[in-house]
LUMSEZA-45290 format. One record per residue (C-alpha): residue number from 1; residue in three letters; x, y, z. Coordinates in Angstrom, 1 decimal. Layout:
LUMSEZA-45290
NUM / Ala / X / Y / Z
...
This chain:
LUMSEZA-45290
1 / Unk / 128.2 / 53.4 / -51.5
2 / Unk / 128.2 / 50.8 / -48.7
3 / Unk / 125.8 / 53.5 / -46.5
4 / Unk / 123.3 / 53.4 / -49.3
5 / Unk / 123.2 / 49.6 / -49.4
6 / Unk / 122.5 / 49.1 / -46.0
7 / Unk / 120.2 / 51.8 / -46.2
8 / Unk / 117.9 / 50.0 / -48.6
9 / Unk / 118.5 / 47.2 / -47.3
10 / Unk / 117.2 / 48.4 / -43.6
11 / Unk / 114.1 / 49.9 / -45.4
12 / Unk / 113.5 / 46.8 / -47.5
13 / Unk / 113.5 / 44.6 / -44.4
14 / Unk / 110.9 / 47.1 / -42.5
15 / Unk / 108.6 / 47.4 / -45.7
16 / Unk / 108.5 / 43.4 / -45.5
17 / Unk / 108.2 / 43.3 / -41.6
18 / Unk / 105.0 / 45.9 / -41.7
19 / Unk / 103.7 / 43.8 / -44.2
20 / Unk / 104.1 / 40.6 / -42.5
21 / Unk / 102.9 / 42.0 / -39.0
22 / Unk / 99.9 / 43.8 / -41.2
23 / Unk / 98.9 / 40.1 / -42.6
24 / Unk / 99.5 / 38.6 / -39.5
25 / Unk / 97.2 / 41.0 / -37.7
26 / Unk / 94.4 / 40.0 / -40.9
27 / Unk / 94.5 / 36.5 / -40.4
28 / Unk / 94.3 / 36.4 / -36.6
29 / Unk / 91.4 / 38.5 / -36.5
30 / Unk / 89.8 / 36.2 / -39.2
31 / Unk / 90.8 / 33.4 / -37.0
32 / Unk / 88.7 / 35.1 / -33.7
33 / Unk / 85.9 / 35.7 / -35.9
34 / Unk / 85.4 / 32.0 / -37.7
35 / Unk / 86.0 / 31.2 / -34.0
36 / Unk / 83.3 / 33.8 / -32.0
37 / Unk / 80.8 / 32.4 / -35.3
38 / Unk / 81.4 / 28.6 / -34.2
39 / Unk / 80.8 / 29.8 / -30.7
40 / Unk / 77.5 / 31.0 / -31.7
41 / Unk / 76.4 / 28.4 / -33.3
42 / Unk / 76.3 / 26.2 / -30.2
43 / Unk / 75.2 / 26.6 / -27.1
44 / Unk / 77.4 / 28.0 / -24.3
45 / Unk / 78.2 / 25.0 / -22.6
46 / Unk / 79.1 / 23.2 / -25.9
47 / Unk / 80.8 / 25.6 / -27.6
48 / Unk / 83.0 / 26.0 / -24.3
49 / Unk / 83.9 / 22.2 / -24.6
50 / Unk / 85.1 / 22.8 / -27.8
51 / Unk / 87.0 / 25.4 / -26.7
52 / Unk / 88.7 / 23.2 / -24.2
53 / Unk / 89.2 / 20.1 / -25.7
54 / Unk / 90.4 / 22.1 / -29.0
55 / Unk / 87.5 / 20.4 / -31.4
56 / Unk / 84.3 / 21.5 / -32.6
57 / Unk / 81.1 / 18.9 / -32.4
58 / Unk / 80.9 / 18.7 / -36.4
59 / Unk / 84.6 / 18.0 / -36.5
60 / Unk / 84.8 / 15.3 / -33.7
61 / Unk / 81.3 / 13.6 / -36.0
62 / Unk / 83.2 / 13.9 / -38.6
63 / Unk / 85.9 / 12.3 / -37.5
64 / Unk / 84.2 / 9.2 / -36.0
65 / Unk / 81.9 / 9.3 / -38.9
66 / Unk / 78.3 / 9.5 / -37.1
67 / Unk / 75.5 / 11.6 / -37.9
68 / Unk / 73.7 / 11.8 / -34.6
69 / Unk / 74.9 / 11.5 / -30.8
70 / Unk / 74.0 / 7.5 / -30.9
71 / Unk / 76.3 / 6.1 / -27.8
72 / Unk / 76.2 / 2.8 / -29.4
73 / Unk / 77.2 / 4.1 / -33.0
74 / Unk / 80.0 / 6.2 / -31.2
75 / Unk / 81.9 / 3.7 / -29.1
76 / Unk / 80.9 / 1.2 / -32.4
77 / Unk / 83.0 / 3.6 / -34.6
78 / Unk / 85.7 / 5.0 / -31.9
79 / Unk / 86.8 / 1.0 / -31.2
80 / Unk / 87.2 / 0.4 / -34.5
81 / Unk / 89.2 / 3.9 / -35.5
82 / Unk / 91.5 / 3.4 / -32.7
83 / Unk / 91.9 / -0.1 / -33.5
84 / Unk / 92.9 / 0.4 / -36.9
85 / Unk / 95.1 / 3.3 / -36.4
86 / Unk / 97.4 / 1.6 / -34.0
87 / Unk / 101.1 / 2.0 / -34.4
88 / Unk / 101.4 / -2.0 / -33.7
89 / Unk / 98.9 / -2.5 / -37.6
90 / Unk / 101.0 / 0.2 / -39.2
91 / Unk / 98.9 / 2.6 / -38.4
92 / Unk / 99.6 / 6.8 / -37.1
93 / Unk / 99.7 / 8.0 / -33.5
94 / Unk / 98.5 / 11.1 / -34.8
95 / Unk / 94.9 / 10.2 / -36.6
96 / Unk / 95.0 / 7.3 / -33.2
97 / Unk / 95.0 / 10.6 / -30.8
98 / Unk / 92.0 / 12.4 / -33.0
99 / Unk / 90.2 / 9.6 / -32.9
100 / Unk / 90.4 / 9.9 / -28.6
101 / Unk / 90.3 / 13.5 / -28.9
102 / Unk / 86.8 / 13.0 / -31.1
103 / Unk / 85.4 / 10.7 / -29.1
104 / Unk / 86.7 / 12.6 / -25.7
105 / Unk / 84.4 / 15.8 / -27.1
106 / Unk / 81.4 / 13.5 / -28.0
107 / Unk / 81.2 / 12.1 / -24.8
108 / Unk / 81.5 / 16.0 / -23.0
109 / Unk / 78.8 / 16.8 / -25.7
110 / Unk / 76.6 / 13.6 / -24.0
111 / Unk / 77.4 / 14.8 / -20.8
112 / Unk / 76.1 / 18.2 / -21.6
113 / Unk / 73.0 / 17.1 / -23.2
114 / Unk / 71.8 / 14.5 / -19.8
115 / Unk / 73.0 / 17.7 / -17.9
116 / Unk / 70.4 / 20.0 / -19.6
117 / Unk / 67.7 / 17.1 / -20.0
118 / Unk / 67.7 / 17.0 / -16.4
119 / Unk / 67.5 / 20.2 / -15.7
120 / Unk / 64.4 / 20.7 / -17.7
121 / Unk / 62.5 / 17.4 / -15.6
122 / Unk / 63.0 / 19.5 / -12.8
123 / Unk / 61.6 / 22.7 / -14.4
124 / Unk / 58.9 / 20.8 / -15.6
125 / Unk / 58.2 / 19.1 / -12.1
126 / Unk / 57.7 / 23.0 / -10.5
């Protein structure tokens, strides 16, 4: 009797584990390819920065709530975010360290932009 049991027991717990490591393997492949379609969507250099800083462009906007790459409008919004969001008002470390993590990737995406702006002046001087 007791041989039984733990027999179907054993094969209960390896139909579940297959089944786990079988959706596991789904969702990180769906998690490469939502990230490899990001990746295409922006240029090598940005999509790298997103990669490193661990946010994508239209997350770190959306976040600071701006449209366009406005420096003014950025370091307007960022002040104000981490301002409101500090622990001393009540507020959460958490959405504080977005808010630096948003406006850390907006200024990489600037950075990226003069980079390639200069680049083409001197193409266009040759």
């Amino acid at each position: 009797q007791a041989k039984y049991l733990a027999q179907i027991i054993l094969v209960g717990a390896q139909v579940v584990g297959r089944a786990f490591m079988r959706a596991l393997r789904q969702e990180f492949a769906a998690s490469q390819a939502a990230a490899d379609a990001r990746g295409r969507a922006e240029r090598p250099q940005s999509a790298a920065a997103s990669r490193i800083i661990g946010i994508s462009l239209q997350e770190a906007q959306q976040i600071l709530n701006v449209s366009s790459l406005n420096p003014e409008e950025i370091q307007k919004n960022y002040d104000h975010l981490f301002k409101v969001n500090d622990k001393s008002v009540g507020g959460s470390f958490y959405l504080q360290s977005k808010v630096v993590r948003a406006k850390e990737r907006l200024d990489e995406e600037l950075r990226i932009q003069a980079r390639g702006d200069k680049e083409k002046g001197r193409k266009a001087e040759t």
